[in-house]
C-alpha positions in Angstrom: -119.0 126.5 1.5 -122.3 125.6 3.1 -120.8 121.6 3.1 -118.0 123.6 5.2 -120.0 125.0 7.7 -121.6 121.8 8.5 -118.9 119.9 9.0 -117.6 123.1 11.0 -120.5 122.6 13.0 -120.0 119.0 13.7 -116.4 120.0 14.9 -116.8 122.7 17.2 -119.9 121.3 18.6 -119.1 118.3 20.7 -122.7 117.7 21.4 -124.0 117.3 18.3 -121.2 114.9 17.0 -122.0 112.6 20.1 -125.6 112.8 19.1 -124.4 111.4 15.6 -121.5 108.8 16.9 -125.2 107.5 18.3 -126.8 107.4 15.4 -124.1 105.7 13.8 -123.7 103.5 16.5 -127.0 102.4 16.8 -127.3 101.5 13.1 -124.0 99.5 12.8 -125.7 97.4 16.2 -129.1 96.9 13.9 -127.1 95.9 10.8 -124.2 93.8 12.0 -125.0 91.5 14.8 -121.5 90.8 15.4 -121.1 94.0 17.0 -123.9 92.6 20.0 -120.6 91.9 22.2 -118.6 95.2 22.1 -119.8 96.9 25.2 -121.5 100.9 24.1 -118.8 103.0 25.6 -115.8 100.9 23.1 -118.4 100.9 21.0 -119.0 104.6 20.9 -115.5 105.4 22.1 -113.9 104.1 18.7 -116.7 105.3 16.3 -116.4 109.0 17.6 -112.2 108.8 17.3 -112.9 107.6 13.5 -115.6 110.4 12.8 -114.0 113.4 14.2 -111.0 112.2 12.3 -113.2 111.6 9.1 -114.7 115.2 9.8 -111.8 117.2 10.2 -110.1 115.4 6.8 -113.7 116.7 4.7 -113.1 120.1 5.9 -109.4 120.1 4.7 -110.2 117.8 1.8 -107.4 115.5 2.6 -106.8 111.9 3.0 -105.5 110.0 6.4 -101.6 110.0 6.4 -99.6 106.8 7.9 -99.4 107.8 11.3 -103.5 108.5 11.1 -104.5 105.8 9.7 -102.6 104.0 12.1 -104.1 105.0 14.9 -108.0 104.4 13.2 -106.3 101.1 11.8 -105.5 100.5 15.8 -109.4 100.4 16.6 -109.7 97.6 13.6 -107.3 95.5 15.5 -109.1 96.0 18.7 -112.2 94.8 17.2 -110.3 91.3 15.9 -108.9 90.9 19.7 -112.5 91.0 20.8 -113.8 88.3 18.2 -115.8 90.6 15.5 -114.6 89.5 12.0 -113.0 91.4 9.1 -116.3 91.3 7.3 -118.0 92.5 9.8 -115.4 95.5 10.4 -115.7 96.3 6.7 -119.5 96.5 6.9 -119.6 98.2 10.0 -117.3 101.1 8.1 -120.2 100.8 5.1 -123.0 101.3 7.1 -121.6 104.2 9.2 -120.6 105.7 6.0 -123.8 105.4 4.3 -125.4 107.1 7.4 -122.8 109.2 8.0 -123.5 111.0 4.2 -127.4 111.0 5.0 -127.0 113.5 8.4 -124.2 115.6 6.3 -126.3 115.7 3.1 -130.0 116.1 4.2 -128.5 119.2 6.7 -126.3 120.8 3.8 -129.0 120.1 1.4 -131.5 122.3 4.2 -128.6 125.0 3.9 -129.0 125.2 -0.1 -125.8 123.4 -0.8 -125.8 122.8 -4.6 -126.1 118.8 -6.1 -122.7 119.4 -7.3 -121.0 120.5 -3.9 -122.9 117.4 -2.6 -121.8 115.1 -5.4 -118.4 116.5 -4.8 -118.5 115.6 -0.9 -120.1 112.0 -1.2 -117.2 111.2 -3.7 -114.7 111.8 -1.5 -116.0 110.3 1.8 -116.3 107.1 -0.6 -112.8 108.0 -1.6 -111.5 108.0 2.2 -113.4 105.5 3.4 -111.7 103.3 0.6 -108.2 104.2 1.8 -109.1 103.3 5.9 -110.9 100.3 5.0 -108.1 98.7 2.4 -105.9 99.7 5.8 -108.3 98.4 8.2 -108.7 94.7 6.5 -104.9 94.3 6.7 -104.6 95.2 9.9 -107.5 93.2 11.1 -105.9 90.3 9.1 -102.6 90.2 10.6 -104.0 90.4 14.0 -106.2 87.4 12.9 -104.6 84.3 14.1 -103.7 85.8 17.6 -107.4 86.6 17.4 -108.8 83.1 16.1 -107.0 81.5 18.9 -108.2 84.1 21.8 -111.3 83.8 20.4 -111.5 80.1 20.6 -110.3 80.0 24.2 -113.3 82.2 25.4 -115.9 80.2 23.1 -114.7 77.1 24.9 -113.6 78.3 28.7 -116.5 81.2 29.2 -120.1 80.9 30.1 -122.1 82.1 27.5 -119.9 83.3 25.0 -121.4 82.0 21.7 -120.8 85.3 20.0 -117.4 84.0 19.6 -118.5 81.4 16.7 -119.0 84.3 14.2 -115.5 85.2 14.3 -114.9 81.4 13.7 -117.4 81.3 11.2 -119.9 79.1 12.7 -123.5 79.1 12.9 -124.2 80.3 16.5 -127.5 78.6 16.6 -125.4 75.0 16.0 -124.8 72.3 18.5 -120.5 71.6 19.3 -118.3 69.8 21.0 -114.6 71.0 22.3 -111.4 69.3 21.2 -108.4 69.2 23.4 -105.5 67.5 22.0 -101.7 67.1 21.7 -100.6 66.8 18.4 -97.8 64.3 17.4 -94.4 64.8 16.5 -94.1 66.6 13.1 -97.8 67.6 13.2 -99.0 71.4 13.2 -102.3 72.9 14.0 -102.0 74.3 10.3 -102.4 70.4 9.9 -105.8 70.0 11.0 -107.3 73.5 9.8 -106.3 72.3 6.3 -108.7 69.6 6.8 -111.6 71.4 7.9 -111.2 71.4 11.9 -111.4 74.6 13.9 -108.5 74.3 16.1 -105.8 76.2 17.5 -102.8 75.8 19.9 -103.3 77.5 23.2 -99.8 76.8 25.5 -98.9 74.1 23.6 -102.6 72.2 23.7 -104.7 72.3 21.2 -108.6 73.5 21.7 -110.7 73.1 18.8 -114.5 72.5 17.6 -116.2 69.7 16.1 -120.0 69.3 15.3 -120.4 65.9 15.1 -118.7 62.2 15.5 -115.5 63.5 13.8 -112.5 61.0 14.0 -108.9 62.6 14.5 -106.8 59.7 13.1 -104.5 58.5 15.0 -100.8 59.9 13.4 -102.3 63.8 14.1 -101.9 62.6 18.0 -104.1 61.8 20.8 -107.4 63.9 21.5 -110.3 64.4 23.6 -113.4 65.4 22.5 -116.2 66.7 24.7 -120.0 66.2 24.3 -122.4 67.9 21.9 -124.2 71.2 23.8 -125.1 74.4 22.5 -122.7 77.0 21.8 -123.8 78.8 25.3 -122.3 75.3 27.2 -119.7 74.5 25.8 -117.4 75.4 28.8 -119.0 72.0 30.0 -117.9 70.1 26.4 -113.9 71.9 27.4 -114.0 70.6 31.0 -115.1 67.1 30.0 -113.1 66.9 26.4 -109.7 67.5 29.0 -110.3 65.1 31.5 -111.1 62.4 28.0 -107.6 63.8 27.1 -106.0 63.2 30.3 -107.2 59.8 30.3 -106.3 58.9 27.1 -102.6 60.4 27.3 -102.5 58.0 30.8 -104.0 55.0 28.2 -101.0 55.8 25.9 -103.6 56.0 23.3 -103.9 57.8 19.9 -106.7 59.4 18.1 -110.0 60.5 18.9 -111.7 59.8 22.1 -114.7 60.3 24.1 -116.5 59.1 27.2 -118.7 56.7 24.7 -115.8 54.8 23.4 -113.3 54.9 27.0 -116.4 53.9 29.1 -115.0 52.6 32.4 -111.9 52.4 30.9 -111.6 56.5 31.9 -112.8 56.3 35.1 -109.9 53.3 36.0 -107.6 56.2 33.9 -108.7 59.2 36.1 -109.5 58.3 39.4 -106.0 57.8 40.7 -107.6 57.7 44.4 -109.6 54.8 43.9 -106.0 53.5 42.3 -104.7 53.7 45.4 -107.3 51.9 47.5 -107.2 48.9 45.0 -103.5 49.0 44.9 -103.6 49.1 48.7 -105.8 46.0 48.9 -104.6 43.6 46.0 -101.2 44.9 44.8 -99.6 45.4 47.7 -99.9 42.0 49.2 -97.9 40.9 46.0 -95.1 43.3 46.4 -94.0 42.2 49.7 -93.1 38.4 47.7 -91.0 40.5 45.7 -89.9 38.9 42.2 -92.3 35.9 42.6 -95.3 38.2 43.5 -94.2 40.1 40.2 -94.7 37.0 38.6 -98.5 36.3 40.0 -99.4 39.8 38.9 -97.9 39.8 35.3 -100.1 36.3 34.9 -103.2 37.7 36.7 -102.6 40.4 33.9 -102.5 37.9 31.1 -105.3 35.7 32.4 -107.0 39.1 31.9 -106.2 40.3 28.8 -106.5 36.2 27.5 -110.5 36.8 28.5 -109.8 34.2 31.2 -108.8 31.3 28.8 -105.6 29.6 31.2 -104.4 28.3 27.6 -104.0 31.4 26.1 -102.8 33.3 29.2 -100.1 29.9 29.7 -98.8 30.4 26.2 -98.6 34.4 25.9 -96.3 33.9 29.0 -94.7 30.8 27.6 -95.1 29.0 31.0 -97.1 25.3 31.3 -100.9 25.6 31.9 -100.8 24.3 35.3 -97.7 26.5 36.2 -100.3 29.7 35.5 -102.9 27.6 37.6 -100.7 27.4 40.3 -100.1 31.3 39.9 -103.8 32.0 39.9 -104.5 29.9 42.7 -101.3 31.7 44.5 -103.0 34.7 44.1 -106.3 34.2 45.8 -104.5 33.0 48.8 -101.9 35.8 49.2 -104.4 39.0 48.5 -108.1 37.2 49.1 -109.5 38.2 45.8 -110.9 35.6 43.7 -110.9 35.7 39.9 -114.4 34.0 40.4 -116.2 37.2 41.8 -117.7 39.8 39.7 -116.7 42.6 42.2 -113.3 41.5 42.5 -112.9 40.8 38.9 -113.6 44.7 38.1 -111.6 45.6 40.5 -108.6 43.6 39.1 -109.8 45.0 35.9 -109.3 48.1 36.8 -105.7 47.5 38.4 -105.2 46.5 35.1 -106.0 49.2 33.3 -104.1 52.0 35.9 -101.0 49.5 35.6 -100.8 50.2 31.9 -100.6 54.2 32.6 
């Protein structure tokens, strides 16, 4: 009985089983780190539900039935939404447990309880703790890959939220870069986890993690990837990854990409306001000749993409040498841009790369 009237104590004394919801909170913080990003209050408002729950099943010597466990299953599922992992839910139940039994036995032990009352007691609260924890996994589990996603999202779109990679199971100490993509037709985000790559589908894009110069091959669908930066930065790595994604999709490219490999070639993608002045100053002179300024442009385009070489451009568009001449020349004259300046060669380039969007 004197195991009884401690635990009566605890339940008819709300002070003192806030003063051990502390204690237990304040050694689940010391031994699982994970637990860093749950505000005290959620902290301590869930651990005291699960304790005076735990206490009042001691007294009566019962286990949880469905509808308790749950509602203590309920605060497992809470702690996936907020990015802690299963393995850290399960040793956070440990821990409490183990400290749990050291307040209840060291105080019935001061009340002459014998060592078989006590034996009795820790038997069971290993016993119960085995029932909500076998609960608590699957629960946690199921609200997992809603979770893993949300989780994601606020590693990549938040300031500072690093604490997100141990839900992910990444070092938090290791450098990253975001992923945005679109897959291809016929291709899941199951796809790409098989193969090693954090990612998930957020409104039909895909966000994931990469921590180095990973290649996306090109039949998975086109991708952006951002720059490498600390886990605290990598909003910066999401806002760049998306605009390398928004150029590439423009490109009609597959694949991987980053601002190292579409150099100037995202910029001329991207900045449709520059576009506009260009087209403005050279395009537009062309389109008032209607079909025959079509026809300048498209050899303009092939001079280009021949590196300049008249014979190559003249047979690409099956027309004589000097015909393309002509058409070069032709040019000059009706929009003032020579294919001899450096300036206005770029910016031709660059018409040439908008024009492909």
């Amino acid at each position: 009985m004197t195991v009884r009237a401690v635990l009566d104590n605890l339940a008819g004394q709300p002070a003192r089983l806030d003063a051990l919801v502390d204690r237990l909170v304040a050694r689940i913080r010391a031994a699982v780190p994970e637990y860093a990003t749950i505000p005290d209050h959620v902290l301590r408002r869930g651990n005291r539900q699960i304790v005076a729950v735990a206490v009042g099943h001691l007294r009566d010597g019962c286990l949880p039935d469905a509808a308790e466990l749950h509602e203590i299953t309920e605060i497992g599922v809470d702690r996936a939404r907020q990015g802690i992992s299963v393995a850290a839910v399960l040793a956070a139940y440990r821990v409490s447990g183990e400290e749990f039994w050291k307040v209840l036995s060291a105080e019935a032990h001061g009340r002459g309880a014998s060592d078989a009352a006590l034996l009795s007691t820790v038997e069971f609260i290993w016993q119960w703790l085995d029932v909500v924890t076998v609960a608590a996994a699957a629960a946690h589990r199921e609200a997992e890959p809603g979770s893993y996603g949300v989780a994601l999202r606020a590693l990549l779109t938040r300031p500072g939220a690093g604490t997100y990679l141990w839900q992910l199971g990444l070092d938090p100490a290791g450098r990253y870069a975001a992923v945005r993509g679109r897959l291809a037709p016929g291709i899941t985000v199951s796809t790409l986890r098989e193969r090693g790559l954090v990612m998930a589908v957020d409104n039909r894009e895909v966000l994931g993690l990469v921590s180095g110069p990973d290649v996306i091959e090109p039949r998975f669908g086109t991708f952006g990837i951002g720059p490498l930066v600390a886990a605290a930065d990598l909003h910066t790595s999401y806002l760049t990854a998306g605009r390398v994604l928004t150029a590439a999709v423009r490109l009609g490219l597959t694949g991987s990409h980053r601002l190292d490999t579409l150099r100037l070639t995202y910029v001329a993608a991207t900045d449709q306001q520059m576009t506009h002045v260009l087209s403005s100053r050279i395009l537009a002179p062309l389109r008032a000749k209607g079909p025959y300024g079509a026809d300048v442009w498209r050899s303009v385009m092939s001079y280009m993409d021949s590196g300049m070489r008249v014979a190559e451009a003249a047979a690409a568009l099956h027309v004589h040498p000097n015909t393309l001449r002509h058409r070069l020349a032709q040019f000059t004259a009706l929009t003032g841009v020579s294919l001899r300046d450096p300036a206005d060669l770029a910016e031709i380039w660059w018409l040439t790369v908008a024009g492909r969007q």
